[in-house]
PDB file of the backbone (N, CA, C, O) and the ligand in Angstrom, with CONECT records:
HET     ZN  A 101       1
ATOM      1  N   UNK A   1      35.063 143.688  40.170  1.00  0.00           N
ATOM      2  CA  UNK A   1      36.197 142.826  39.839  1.00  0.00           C
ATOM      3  C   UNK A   1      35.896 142.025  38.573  1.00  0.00           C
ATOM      4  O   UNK A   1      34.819 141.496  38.300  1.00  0.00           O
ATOM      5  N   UNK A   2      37.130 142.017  37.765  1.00  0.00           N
ATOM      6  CA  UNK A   2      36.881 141.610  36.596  1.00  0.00           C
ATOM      7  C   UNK A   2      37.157 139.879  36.524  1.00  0.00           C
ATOM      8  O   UNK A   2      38.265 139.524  36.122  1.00  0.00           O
ATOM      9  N   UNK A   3      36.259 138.935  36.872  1.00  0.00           N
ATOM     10  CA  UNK A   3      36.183 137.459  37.067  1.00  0.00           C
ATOM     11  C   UNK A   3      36.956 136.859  35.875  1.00  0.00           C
ATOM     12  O   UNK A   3      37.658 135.862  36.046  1.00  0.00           O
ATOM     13  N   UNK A   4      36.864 137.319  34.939  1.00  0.00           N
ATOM     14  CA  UNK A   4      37.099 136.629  33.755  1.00  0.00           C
ATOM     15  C   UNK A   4      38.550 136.907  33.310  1.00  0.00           C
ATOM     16  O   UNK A   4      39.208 136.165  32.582  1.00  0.00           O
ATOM     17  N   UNK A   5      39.064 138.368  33.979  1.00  0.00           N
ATOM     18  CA  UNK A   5      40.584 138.114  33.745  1.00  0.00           C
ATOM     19  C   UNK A   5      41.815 137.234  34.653  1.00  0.00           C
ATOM     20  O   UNK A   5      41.897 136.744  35.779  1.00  0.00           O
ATOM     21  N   UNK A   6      42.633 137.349  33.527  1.00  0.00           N
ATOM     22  CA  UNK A   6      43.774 135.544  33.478  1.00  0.00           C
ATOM     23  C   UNK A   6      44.347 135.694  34.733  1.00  0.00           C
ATOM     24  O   UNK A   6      44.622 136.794  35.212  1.00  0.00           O
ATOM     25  N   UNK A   7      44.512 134.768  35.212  1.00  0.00           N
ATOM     26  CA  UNK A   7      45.201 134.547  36.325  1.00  0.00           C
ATOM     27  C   UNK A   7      45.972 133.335  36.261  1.00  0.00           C
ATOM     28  O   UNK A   7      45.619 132.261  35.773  1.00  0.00           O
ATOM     29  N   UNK A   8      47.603 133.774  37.079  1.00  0.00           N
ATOM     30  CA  UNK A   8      48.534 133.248  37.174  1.00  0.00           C
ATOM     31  C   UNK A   8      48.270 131.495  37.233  1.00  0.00           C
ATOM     32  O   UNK A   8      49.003 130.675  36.679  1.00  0.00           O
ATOM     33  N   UNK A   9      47.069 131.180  38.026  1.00  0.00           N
ATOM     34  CA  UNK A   9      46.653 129.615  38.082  1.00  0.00           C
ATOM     35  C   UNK A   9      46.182 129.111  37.265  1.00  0.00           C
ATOM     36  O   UNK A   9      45.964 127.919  37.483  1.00  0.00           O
ATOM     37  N   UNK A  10      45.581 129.865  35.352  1.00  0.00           N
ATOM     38  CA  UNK A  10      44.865 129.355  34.875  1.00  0.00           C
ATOM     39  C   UNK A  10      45.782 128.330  34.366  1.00  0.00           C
ATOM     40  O   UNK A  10      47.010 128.410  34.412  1.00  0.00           O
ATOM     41  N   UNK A  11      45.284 127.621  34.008  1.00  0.00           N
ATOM     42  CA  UNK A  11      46.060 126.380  33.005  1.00  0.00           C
ATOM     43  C   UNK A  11      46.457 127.108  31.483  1.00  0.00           C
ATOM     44  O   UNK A  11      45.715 128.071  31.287  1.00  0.00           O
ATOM     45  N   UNK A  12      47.303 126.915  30.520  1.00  0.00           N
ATOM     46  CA  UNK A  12      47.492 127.230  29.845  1.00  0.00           C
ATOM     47  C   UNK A  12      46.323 127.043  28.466  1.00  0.00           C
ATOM     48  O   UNK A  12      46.203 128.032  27.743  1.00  0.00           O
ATOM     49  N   UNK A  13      45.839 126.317  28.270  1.00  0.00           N
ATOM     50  CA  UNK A  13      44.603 125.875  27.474  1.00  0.00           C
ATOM     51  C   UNK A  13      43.666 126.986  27.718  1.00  0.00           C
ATOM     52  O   UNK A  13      43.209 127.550  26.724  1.00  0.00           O
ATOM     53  N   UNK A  14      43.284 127.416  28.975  1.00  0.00           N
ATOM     54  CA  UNK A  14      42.296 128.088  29.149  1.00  0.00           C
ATOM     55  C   UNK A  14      42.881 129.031  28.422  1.00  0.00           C
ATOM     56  O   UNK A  14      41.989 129.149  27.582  1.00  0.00           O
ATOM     57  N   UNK A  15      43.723 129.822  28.084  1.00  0.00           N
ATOM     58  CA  UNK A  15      43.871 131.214  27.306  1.00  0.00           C
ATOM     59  C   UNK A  15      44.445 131.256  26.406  1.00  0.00           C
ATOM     60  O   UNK A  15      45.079 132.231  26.003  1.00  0.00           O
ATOM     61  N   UNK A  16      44.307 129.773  25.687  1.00  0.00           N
ATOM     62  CA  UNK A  16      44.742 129.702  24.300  1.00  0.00           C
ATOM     63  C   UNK A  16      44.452 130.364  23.041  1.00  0.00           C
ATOM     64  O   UNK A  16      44.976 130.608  21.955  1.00  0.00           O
ATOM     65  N   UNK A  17      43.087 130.589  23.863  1.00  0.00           N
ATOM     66  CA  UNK A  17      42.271 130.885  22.246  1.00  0.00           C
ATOM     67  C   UNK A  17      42.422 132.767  22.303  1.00  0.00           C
ATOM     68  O   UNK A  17      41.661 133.354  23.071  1.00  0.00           O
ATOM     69  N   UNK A  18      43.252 133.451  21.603  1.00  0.00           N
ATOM     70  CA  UNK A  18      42.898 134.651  21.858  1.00  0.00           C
ATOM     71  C   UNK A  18      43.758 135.826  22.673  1.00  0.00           C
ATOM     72  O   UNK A  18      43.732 137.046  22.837  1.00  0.00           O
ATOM     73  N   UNK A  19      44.616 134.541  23.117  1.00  0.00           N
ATOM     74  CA  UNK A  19      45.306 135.883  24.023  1.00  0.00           C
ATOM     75  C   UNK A  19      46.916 135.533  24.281  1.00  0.00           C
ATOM     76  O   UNK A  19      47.479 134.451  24.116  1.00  0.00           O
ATOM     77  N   UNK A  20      47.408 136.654  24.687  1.00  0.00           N
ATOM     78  CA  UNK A  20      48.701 136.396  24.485  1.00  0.00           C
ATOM     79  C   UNK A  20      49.548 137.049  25.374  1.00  0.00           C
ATOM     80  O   UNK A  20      49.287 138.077  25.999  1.00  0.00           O
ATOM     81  N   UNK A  21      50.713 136.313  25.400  1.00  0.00           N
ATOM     82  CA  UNK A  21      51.814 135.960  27.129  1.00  0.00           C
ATOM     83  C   UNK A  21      52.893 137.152  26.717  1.00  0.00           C
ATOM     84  O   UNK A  21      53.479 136.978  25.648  1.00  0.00           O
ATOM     85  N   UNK A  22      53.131 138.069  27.298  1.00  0.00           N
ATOM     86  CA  UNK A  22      54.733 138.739  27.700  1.00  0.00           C
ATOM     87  C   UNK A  22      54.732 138.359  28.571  1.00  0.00           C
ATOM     88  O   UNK A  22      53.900 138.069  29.430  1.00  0.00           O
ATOM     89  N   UNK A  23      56.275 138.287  28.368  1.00  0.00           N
ATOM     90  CA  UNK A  23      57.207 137.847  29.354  1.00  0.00           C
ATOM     91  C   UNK A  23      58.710 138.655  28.901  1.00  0.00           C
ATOM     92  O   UNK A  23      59.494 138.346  28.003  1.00  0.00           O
ATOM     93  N   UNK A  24      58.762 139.619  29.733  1.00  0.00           N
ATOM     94  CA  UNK A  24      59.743 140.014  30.312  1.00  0.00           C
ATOM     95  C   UNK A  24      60.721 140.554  31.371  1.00  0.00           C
ATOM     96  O   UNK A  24      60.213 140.831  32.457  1.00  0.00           O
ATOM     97  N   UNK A  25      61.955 140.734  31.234  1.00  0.00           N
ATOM     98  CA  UNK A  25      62.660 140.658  32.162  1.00  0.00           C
ATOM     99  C   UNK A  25      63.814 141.719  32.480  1.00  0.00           C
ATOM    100  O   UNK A  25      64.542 142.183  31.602  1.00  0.00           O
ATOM    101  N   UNK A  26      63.921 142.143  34.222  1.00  0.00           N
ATOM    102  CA  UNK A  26      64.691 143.201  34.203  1.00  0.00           C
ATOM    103  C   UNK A  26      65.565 144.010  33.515  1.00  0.00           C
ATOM    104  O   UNK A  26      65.618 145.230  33.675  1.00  0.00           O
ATOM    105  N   UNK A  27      66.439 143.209  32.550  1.00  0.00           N
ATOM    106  CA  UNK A  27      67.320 143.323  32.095  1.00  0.00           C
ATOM    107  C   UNK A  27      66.818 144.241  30.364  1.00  0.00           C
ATOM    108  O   UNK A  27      67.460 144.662  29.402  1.00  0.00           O
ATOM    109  N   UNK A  28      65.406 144.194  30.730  1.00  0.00           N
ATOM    110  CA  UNK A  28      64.480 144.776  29.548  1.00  0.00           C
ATOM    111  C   UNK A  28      64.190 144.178  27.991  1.00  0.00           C
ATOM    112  O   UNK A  28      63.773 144.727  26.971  1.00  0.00           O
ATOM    113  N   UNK A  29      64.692 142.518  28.354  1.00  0.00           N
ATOM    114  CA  UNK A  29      64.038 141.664  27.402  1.00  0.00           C
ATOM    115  C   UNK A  29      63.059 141.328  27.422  1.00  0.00           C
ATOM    116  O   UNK A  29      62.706 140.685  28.410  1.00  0.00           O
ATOM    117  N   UNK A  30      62.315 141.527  26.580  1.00  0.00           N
ATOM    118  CA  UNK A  30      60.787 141.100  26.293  1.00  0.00           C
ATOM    119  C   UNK A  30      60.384 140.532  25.291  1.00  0.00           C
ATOM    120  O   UNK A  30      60.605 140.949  24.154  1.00  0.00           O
ATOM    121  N   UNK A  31      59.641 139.349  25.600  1.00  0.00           N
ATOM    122  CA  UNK A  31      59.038 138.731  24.514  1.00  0.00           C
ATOM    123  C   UNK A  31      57.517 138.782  24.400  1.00  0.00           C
ATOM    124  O   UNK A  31      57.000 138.945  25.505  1.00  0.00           O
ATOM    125  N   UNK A  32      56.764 138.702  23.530  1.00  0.00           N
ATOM    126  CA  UNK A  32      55.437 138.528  23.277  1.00  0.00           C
ATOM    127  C   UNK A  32      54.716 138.442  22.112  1.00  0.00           C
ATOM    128  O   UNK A  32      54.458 139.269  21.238  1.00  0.00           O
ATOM    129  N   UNK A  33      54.260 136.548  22.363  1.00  0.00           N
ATOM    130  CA  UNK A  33      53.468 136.193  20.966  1.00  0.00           C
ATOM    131  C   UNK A  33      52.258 135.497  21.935  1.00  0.00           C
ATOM    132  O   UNK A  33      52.024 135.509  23.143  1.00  0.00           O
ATOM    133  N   UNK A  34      51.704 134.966  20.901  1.00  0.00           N
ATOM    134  CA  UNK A  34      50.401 134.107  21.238  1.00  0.00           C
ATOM    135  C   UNK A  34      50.395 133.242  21.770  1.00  0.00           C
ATOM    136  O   UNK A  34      51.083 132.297  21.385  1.00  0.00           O
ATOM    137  N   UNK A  35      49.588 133.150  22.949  1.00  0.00           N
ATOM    138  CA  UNK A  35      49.763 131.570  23.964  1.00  0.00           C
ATOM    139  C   UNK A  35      50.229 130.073  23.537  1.00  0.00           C
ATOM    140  O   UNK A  35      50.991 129.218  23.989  1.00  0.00           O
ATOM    141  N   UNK A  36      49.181 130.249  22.192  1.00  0.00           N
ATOM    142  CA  UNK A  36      49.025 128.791  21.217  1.00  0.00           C
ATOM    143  C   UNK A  36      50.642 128.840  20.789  1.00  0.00           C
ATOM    144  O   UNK A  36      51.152 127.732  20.619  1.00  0.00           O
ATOM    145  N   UNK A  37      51.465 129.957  20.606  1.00  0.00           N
ATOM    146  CA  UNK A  37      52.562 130.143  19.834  1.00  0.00           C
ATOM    147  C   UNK A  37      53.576 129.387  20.758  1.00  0.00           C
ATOM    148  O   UNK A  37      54.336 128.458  20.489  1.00  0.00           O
ATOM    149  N   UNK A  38      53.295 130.261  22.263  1.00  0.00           N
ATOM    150  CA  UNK A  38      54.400 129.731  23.445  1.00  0.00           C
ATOM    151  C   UNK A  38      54.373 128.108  23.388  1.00  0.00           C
ATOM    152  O   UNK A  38      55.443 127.508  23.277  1.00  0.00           O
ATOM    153  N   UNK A  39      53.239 127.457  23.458  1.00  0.00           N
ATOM    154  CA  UNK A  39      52.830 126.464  23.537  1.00  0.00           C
ATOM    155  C   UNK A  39      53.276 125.381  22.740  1.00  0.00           C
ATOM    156  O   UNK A  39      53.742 124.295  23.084  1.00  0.00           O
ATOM    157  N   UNK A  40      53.056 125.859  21.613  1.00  0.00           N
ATOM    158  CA  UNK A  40      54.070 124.956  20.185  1.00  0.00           C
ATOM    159  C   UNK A  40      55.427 124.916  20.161  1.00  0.00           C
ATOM    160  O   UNK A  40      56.158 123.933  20.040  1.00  0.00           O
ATOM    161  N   UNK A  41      55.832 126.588  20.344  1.00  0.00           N
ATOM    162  CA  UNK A  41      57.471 126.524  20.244  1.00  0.00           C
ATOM    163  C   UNK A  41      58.341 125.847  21.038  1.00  0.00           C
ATOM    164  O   UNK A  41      59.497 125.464  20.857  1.00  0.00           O
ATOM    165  N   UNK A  42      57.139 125.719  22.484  1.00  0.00           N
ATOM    166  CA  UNK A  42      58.497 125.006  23.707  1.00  0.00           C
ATOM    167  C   UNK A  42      57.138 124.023  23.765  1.00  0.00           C
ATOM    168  O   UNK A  42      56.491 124.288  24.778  1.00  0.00           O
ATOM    169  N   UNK A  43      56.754 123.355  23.258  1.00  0.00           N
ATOM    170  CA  UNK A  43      55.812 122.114  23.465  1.00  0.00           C
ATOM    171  C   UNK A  43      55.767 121.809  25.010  1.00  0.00           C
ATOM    172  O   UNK A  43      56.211 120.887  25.695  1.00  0.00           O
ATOM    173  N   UNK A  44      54.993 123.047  25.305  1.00  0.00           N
ATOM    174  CA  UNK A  44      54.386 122.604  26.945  1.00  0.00           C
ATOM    175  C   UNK A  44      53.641 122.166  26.859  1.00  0.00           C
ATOM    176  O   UNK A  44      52.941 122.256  25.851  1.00  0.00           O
ATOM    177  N   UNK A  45      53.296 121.272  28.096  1.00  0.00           N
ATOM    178  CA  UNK A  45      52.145 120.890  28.671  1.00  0.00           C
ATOM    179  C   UNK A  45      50.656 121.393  28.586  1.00  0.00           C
ATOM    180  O   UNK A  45      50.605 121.625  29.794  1.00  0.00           O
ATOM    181  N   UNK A  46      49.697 121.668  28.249  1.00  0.00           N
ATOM    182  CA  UNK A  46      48.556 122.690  27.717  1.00  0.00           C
ATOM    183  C   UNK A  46      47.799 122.807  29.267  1.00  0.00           C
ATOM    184  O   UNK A  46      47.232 123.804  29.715  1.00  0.00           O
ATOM    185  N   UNK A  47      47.962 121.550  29.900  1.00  0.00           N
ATOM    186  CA  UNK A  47      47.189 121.544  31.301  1.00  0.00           C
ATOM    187  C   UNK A  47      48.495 122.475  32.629  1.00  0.00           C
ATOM    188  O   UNK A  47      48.093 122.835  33.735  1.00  0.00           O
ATOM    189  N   UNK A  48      49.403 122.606  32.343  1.00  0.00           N
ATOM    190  CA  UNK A  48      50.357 123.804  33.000  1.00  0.00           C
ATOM    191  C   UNK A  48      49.932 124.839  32.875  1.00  0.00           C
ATOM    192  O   UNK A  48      49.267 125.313  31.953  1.00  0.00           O
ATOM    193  N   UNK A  49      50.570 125.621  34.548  1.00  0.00           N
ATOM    194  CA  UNK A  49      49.609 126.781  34.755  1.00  0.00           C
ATOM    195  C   UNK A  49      50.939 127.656  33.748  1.00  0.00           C
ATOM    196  O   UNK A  49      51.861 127.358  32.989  1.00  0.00           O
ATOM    197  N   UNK A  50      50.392 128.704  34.258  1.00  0.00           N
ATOM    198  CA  UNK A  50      51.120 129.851  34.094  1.00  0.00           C
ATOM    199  C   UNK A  50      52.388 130.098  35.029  1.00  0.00           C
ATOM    200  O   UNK A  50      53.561 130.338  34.744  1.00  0.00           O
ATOM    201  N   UNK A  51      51.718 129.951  36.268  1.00  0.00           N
ATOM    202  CA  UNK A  51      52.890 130.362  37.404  1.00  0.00           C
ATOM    203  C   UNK A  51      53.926 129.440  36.931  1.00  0.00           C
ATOM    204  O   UNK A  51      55.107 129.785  36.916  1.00  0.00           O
ATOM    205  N   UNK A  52      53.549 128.320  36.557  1.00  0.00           N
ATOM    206  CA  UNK A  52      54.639 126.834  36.276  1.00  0.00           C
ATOM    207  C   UNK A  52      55.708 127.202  35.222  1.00  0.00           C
ATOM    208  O   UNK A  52      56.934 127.098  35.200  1.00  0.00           O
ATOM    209  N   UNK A  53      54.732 127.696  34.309  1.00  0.00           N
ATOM    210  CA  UNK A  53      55.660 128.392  32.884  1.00  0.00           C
ATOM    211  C   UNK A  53      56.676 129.173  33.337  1.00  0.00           C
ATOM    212  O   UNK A  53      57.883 129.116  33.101  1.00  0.00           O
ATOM    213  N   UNK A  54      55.967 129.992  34.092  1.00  0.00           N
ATOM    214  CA  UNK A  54      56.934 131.767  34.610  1.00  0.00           C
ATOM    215  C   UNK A  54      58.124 131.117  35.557  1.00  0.00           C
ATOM    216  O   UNK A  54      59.090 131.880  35.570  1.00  0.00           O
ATOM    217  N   UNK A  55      58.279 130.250  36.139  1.00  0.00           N
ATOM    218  CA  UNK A  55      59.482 129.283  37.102  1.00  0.00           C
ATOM    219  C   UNK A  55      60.178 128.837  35.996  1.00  0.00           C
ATOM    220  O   UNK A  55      61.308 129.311  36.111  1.00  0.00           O
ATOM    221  N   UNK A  56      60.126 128.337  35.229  1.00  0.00           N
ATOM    222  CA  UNK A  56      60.815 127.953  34.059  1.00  0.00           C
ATOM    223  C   UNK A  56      61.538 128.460  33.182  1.00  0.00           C
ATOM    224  O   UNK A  56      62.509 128.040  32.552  1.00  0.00           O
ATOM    225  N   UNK A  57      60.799 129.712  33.197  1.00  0.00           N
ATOM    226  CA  UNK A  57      61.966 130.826  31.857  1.00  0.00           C
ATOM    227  C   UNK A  57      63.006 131.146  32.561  1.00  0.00           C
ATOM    228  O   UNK A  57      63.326 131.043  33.745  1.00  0.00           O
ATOM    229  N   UNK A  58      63.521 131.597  31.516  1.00  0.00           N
ATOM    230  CA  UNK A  58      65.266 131.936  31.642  1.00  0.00           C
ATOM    231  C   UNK A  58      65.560 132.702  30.524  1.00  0.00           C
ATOM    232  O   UNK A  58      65.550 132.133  29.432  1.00  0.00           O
ATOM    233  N   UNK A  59      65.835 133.949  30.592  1.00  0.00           N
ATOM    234  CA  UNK A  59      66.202 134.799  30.085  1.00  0.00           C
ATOM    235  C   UNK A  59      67.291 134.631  29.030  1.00  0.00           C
ATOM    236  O   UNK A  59      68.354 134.054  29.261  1.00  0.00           O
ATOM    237  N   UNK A  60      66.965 135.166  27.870  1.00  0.00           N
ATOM    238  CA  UNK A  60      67.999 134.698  26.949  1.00  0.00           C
ATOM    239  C   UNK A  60      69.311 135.798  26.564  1.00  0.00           C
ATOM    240  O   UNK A  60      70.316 135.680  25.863  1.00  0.00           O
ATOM    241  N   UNK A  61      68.858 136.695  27.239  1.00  0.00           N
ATOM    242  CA  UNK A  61      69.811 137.984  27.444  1.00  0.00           C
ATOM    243  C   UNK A  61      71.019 137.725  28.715  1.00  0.00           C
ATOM    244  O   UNK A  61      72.236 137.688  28.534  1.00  0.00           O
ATOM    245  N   UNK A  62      70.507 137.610  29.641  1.00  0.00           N
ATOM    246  CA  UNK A  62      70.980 137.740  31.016  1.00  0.00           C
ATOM    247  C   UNK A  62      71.080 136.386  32.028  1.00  0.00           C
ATOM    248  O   UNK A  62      71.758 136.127  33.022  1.00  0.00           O
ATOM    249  N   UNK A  63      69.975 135.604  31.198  1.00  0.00           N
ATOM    250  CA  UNK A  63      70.226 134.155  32.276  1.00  0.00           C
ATOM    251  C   UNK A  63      69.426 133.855  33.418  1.00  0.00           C
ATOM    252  O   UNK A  63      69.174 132.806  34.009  1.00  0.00           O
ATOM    253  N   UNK A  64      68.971 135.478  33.636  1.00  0.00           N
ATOM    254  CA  UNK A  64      68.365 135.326  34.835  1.00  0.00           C
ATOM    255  C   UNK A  64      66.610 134.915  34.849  1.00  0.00           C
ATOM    256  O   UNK A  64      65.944 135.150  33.840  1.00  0.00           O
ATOM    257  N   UNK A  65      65.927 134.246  36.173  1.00  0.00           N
ATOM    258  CA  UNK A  65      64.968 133.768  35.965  1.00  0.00           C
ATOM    259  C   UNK A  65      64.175 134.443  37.147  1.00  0.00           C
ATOM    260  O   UNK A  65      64.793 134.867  38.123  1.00  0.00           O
ATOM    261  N   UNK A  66      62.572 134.559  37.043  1.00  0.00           N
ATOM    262  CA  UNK A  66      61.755 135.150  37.809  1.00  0.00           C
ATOM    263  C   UNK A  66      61.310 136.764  36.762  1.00  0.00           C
ATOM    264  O   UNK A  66      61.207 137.957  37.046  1.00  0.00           O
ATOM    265  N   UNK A  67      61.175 136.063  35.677  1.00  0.00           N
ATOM    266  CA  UNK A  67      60.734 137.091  34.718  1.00  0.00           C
ATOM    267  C   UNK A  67      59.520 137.643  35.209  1.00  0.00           C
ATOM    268  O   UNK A  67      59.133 137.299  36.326  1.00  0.00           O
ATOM    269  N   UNK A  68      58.760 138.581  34.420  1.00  0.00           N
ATOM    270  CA  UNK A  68      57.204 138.821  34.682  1.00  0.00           C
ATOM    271  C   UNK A  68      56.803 138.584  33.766  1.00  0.00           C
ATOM    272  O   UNK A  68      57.402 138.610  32.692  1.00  0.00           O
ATOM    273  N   UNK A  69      55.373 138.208  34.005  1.00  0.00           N
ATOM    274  CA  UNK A  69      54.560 137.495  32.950  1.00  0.00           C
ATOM    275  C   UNK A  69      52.947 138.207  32.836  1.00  0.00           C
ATOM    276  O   UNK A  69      52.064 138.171  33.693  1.00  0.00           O
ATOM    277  N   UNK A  70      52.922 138.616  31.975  1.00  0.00           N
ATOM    278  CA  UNK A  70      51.384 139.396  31.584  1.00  0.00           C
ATOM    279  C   UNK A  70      50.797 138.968  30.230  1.00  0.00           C
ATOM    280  O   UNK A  70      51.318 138.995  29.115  1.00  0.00           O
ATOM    281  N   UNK A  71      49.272 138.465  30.715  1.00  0.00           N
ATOM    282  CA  UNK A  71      48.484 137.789  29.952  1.00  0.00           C
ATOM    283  C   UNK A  71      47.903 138.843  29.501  1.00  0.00           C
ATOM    284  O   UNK A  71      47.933 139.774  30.306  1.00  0.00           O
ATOM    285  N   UNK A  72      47.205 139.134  28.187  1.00  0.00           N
ATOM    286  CA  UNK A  72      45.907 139.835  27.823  1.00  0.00           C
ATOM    287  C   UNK A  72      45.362 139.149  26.751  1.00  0.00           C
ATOM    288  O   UNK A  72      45.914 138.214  26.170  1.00  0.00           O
ATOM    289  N   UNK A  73      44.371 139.576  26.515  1.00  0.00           N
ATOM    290  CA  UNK A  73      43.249 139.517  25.038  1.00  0.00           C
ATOM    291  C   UNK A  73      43.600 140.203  24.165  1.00  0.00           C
ATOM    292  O   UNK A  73      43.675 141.401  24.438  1.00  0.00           O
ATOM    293  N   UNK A  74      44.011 139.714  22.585  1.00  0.00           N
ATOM    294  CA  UNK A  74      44.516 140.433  21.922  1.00  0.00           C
ATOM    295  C   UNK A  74      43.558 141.154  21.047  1.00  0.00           C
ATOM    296  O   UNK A  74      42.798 140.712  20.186  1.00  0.00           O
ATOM    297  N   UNK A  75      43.752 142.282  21.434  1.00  0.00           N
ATOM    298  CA  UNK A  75      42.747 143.283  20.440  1.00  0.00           C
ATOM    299  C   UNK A  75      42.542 143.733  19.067  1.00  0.00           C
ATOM    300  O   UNK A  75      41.625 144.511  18.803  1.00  0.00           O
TER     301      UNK A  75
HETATM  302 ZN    ZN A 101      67.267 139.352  31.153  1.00  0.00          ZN2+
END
């Protein structure tokens, strides 16, 4: 098991440096930039998890909320 990959509880800070959030949604909108990016553009909280973030979006296509959210390391 890979310990070191992101999980839904990390705080947002923790995967600032390096890695970066999709988030998309049934309706087949997808977004994906850099954590630090999410972070600035909607001036969250840095100590908010992830799961907290992912309750929050709202789809800018469709409205609808309960997107999916996938962290990685950008290569
Ligand atoms: Zn949508």
């Amino acid at each position: 098991m890979d310990y070191a990959a992101p999980r839904p509880v990390d705080p947002l800070w923790y995967r600032e440096d390096g890695y970066w959030l999709r988030v998309s949604c049934e309706c087949g909108h997808a977004v994906s930039k850099p954590v630090a990016l999410w972070i600035k553009a909607r001036r969250l909280r840095r100590e908010m998890a992830f799961y907290e973030l992912q309750a929050r979006l709202r789809c800018i296509w469709c409205g609808r909320r309960a997107a999916t959210i996938d962290v990685s390391r950008r290569i």
